[in-house]
C-alpha positions as CSV (number, residue, x, y, z in Angstrom):
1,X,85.1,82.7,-53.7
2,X,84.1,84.2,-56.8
3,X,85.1,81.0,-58.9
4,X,83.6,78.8,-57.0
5,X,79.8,80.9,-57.3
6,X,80.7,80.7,-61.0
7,X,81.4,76.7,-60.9
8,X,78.9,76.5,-59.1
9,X,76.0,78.0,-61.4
10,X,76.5,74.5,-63.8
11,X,75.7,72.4,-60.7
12,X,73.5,69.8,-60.9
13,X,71.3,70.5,-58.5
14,X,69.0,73.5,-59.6
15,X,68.8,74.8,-55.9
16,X,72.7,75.0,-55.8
17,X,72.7,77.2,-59.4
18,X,70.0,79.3,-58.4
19,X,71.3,80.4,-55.0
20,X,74.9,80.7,-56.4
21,X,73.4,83.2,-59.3
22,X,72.0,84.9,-56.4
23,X,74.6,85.3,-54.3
24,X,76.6,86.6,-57.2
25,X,73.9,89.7,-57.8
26,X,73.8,90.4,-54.5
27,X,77.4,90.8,-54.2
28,X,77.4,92.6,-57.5
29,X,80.0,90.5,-59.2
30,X,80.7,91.9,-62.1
31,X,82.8,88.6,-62.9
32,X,80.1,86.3,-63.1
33,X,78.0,88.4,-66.1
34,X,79.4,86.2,-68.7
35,X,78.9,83.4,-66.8
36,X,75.2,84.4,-65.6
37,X,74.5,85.1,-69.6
38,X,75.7,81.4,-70.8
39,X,73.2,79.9,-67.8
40,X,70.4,81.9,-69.0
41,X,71.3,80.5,-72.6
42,X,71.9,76.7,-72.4
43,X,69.4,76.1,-68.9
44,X,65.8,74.5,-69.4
45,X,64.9,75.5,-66.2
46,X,63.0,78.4,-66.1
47,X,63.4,78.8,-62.3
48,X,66.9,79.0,-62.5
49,X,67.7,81.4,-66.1
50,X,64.7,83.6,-63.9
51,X,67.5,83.8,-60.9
52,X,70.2,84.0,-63.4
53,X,68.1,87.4,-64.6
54,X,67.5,88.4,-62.0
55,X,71.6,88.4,-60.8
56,X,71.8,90.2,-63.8
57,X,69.7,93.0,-62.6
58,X,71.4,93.3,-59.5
59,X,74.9,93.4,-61.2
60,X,73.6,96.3,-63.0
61,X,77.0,96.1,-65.9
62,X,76.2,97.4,-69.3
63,X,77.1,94.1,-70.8
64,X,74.4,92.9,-68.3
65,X,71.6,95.4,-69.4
66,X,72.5,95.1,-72.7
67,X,71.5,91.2,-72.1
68,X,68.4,91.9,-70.5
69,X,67.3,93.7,-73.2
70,X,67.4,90.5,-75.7
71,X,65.3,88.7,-73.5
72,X,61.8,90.4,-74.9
73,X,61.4,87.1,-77.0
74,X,62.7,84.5,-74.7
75,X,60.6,81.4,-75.0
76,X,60.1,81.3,-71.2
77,X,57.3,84.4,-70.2
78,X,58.9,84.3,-66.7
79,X,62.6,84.6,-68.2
80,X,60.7,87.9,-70.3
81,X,58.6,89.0,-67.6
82,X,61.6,89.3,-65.4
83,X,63.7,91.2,-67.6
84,X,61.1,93.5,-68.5
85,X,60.4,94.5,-64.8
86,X,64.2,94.5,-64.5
87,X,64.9,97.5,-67.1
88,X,61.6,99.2,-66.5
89,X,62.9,100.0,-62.8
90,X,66.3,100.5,-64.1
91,X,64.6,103.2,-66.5
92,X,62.6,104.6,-63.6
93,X,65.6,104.9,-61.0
94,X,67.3,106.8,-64.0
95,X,64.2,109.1,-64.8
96,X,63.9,109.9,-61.2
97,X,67.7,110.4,-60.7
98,X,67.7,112.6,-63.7
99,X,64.4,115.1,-62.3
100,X,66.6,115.2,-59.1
101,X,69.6,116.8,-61.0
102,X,67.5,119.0,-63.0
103,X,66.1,120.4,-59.8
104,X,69.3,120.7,-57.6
């Protein structure tokens, strides 16, 4: 099934690549990073490199937040907007995890 989300992320129909990046970060499929990355890269649709983000997020891999972190200059202020909110929470999920360990 996993292939398939993956073949399906170059489809031509934009609703098809954005709900199969979706589906992929919900699932947290670490096997489609690489895949999610080269979307975001070579797609001029800023609807679907957003969802393609935003799978990222969800997957949560270093490789994937180390990504996210190169989009602070993408041309698209959706694409940046996205990953900024993205690694803000991540930061905030840590900060709070990390005051819960102090105090326990």
């Amino acid at each position: 099934m996993v292939d398939k989300l993956i073949l399906a992320l170059d489809h031509p129909d934009h609703e098809t690549s954005m709900r199969a990046a979706w589906i992929l970060g919900e699932r947290r499929e670490a096997r489609g990073v690489e895949a999610l990355i080269a979307l975001v890269g070579k797609t001029r649709d800023v609807y679907v490199a957003t969802a393609a983000v935003n799978a990222l997020g969800e997957i949560g891999t270093a490789r994937a937040r180390k990504f996210l972190k190169t989009l602070a200059h993408h041309p698209a202020r959706m694409v940046r907007e996205a990953a900024r909110g993205i690694l803000e929470q991540a930061e905030a999920t840590s900060a709070t995890h990390e005051g819960q360990e102090d105090q326990g």
